[in-house]
N, C-alpha and C positions, 0 to 999 in steps of 0.2 A: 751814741755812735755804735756802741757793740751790740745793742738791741736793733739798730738799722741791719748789721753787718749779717747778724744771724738768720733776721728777716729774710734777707736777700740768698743768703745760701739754703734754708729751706725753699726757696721760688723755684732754687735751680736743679737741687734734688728732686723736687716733681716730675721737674723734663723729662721724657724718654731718652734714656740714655742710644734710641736706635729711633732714629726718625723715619720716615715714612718713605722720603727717596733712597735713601741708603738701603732700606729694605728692597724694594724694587731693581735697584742696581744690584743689590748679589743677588737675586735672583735670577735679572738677564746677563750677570759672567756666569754662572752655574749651570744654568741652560744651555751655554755658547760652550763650556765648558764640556760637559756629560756629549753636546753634541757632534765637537772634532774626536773626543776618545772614542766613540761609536762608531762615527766613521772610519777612523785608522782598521779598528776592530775589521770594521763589516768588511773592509777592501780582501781581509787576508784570511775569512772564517767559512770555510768549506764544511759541508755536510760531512761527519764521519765513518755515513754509510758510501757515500756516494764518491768518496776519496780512495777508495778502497780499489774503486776499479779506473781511476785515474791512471791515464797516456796508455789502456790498454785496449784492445780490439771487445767491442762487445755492441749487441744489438740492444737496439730503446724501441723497446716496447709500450705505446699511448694505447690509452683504452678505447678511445676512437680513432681511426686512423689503420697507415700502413706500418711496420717498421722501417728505422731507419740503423744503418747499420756504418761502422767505422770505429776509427782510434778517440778514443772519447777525452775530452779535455773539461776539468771541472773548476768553475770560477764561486765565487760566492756570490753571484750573481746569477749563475745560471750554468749549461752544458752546451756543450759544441763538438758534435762529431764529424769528425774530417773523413770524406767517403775514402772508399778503396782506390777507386779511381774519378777523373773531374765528368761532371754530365753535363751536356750541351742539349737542350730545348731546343724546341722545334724554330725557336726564334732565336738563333744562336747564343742565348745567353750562357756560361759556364758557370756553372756548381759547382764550389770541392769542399764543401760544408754546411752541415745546418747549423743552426742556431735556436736551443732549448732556455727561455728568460725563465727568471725565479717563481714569475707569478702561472709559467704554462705548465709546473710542473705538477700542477694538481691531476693534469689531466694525464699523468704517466702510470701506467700499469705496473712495471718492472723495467730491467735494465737486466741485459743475463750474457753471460762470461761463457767460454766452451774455449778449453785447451787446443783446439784447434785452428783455434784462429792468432792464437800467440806467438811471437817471434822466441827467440831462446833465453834473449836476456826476463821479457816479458812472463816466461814460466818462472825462471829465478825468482822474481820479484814477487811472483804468486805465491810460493813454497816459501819463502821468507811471510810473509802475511799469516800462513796458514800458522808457520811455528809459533807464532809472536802470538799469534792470537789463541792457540789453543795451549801453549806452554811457557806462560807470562814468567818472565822473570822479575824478580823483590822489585825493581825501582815500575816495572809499570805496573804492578798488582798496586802497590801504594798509589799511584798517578790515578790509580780507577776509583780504587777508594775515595781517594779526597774530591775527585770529580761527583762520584755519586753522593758525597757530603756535599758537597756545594747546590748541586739539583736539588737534594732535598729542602735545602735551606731556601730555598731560591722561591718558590709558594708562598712562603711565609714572609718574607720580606717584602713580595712583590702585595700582598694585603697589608699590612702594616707599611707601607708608601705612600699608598691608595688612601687607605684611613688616616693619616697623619695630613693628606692634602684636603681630605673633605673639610677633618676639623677646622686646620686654620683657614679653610675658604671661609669658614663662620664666625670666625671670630675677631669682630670689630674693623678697625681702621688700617691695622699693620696686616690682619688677612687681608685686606682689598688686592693689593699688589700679587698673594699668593696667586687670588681668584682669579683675578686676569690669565695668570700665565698655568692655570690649574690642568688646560687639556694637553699642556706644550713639555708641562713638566710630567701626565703621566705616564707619554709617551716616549720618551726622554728617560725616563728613570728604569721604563719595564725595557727597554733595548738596552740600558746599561746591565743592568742585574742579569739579561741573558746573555751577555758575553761569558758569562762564567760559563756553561756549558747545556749541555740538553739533556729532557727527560729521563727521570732514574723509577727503571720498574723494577720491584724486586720478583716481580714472578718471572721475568725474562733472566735477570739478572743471574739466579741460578742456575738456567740453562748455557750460559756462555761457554762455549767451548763442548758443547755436549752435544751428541747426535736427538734432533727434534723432527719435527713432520709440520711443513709450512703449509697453511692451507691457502690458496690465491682463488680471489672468487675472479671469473670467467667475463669476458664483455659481454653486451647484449645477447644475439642471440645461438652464441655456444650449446655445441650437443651435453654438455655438461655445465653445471651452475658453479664447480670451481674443481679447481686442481691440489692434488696433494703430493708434495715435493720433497721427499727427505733430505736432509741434510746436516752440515752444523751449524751452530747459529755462531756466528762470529761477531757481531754488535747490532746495535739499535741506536736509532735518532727520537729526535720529536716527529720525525717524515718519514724516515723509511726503517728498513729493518733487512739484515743480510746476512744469508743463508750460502754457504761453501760446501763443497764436496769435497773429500778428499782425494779420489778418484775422480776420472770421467770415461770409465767404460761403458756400452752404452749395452741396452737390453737386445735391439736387431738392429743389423746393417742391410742398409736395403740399396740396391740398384736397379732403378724404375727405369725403362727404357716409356718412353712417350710417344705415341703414334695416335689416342685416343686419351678421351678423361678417361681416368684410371683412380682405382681406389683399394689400398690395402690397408691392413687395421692401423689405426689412428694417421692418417693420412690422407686425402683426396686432392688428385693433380686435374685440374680441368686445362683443358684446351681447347683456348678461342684462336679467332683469326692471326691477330697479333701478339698475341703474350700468354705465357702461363699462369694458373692460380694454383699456390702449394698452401692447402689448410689445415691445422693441425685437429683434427677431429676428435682427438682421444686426450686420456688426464695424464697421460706422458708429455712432457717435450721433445720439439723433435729441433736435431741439427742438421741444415740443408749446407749439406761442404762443398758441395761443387757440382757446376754445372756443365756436358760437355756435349760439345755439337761437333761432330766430326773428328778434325785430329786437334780443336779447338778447347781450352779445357777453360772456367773461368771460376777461381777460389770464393767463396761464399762464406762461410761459418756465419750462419743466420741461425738464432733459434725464435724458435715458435712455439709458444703456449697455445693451452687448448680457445678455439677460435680465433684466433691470428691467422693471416692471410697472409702469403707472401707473393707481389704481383712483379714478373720478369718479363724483358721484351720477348717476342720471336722474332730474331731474324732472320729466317729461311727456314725453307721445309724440308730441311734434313733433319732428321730421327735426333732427338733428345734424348739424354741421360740425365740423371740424377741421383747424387750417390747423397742418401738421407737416413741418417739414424734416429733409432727412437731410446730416447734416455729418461732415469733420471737424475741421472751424475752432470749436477752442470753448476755454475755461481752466479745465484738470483739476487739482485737487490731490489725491494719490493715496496713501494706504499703504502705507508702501512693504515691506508684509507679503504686497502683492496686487498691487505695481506694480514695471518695475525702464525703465530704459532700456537698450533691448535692441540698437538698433541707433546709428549718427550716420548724417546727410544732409543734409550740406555737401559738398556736390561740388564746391565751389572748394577743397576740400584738398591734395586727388592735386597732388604733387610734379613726377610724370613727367610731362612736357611728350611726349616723344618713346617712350612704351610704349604700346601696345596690345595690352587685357588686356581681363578677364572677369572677372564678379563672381561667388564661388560661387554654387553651389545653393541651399545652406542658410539665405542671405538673404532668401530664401522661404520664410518660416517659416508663414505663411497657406494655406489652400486657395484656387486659383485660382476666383475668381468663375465662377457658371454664365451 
């Protein structure tokens, strides 16, 4: 009988103590799991660049296309700029907003701010951004830290998840179940692991809050192949990257009267039958504030990078103004598909007290103005 009893409990200890549906069942609550905490996540995880100029006046700039211009609203799904005013199509429909999805934002150039088109509360909000950003206090110097510890970390885990599902997709009977769920799960694990936060560069990282020099390459076919923007650099994403000024005074204030196409330096206003074309020709941006037809005035703060077009009705043939500055005091947020920071310009850096030296060539990356 005790030789039966012990027989019978060595049978049992063979078992897998984790059989094969059990396996499969926590995989599909794990899955189901990882994939409501994702969602909660993604409902309420906005780009950091792109929050930045959230509920305030600024033109969206696509690298094909017109601009579009208005009070901009950022979801984690996408943007939504609500116009100045609603527009009614020739077939009566009303406009009073577009709508920019997650996946059209590849095709965005920049996004760019100009204190002129802000309300008051809206400055506030700006100058509060500006402080936060270039004069962090202890609790968010630490909050940056731990985030740029978490990005770092964030590579290496998302490999070792990767490699941890390959192995057990090979190994035997109890991987089988992994194997199934191998594309579900590594889809599922790399959207969990990026809730934690976005890309950490340490060569951007020490420019934070420093005056740098944004280089924006240009669309098609621009009199210039890109633009160079000074500024500071206040953060970076995985997608974009954002550049502030502290000022926005601008280099000339111009008042174009329109009776023919006209062209002054980094500007060209063409005049067709119905409507104007304002292009920005030069590696300045320019700010178009306002447009007035007689005792008619109508507010604008549009900017325009170099070959951007800006197309406006004519309705009547009474003499046009155009009061348009050329800057480059303005707050760009830029793709960083089409943008990079290319230079720093902190001149209180330089170490050497006692060298006297020379800046290469190549720091001249631009064509010297004519």
């Amino acid at each position: 009988m005790p030789i039966a009893w012990f027989i019978a409990q060595a049978d049992q200890s063979e078992q897998s103590w984790l059989k094969l549906d059990d396996l499969f069942w926590m995989t599909v609550l794990a899955v189901f799991a990882l994939t409501i905490i994702g969602a909660l996540v993604r409902t309420r995880q906005r780009d950091k660049c792109l929050k930045l100029l959230n509920d305030h006046h600024v033109t969206y700039l696509p690298v094909d296309g017109e601009p579009v211009w208005g009070d901009l609203y950022v979801t984690s799904s996408g943007l939504e700029l609500c116009f100045d005013a609603p527009y009614v199509n020739r077939r009566g429909l009303t406009k009073t907003s577009t709508l920019v999805f997650k996946d059209e934002l590849v095709k965005c150039l920049a996004l760019c701010r100009t204190v002129h088109g802000l309300t008051d509360e809206e400055r506030r909000q700006r100058e509060k951004q500006i402080r936060r950003s270039f004069h962090p206090g202890p609790l968010r110097r630490i909050w940056r830290w731990f985030r740029n510890l978490t990005n770092t970390l964030r590579d290496a885990i998302n490999n070792t998840l990767s490699m941890f599902i390959g192995r057990m997709s090979k190994t035997g009977a109890p991987g089988g179940a992994i194997h199934s769920q191998k594309g579900r799960l590594s889809k599922v694990g790399g959207t969990f692991i990026a809730m934690a936060g976005n890309a950490y560069e340490p060569l951007l990282e020490r420019h934070i809050g420093k005056p740098v020099i944004l280089e924006l390459l240009s669309p098609g076919e621009a009199p210039h192949a890109c633009s160079e923007i000074p500024g500071y650099l206040v953060d970076y994403s995985n997608e974009f990257i954002a550049v502030f000024s502290l000022s926005h005074e601008p280099l000339e204030q111009m008042s174009i009267a329109v009776v023919e196409t006209t062209e002054q330096e980094g500007v060209r206003i063409e005049l067709g039958e119905s409507e104007f074309v304002i292009t920005c020709t030069g590696q300045d941006p320019l700010v178009v504030q306002k447009m007035t037809t007689g005792d008619e005035s109508v507010d604008l703060a549009v900017v325009l990078t170099c070959g951007k077009s800006l197309h406006l009705a004519r309705g009547s043939d009474e003499p046009v103004t155009f009061e348009i500055e050329r800057t480059r005091q303005i707050d760009i947020v830029c793709a960083r598909s089409r943008a990079r920071i290319r230079f720093g310009s902190d001149a209180s850096r330089s170490e050497r007290q006692e060298w006297h030296g020379v800046a290469p060539k190549m720091a001249d990356s631009a064509p010297p103005d004519d």
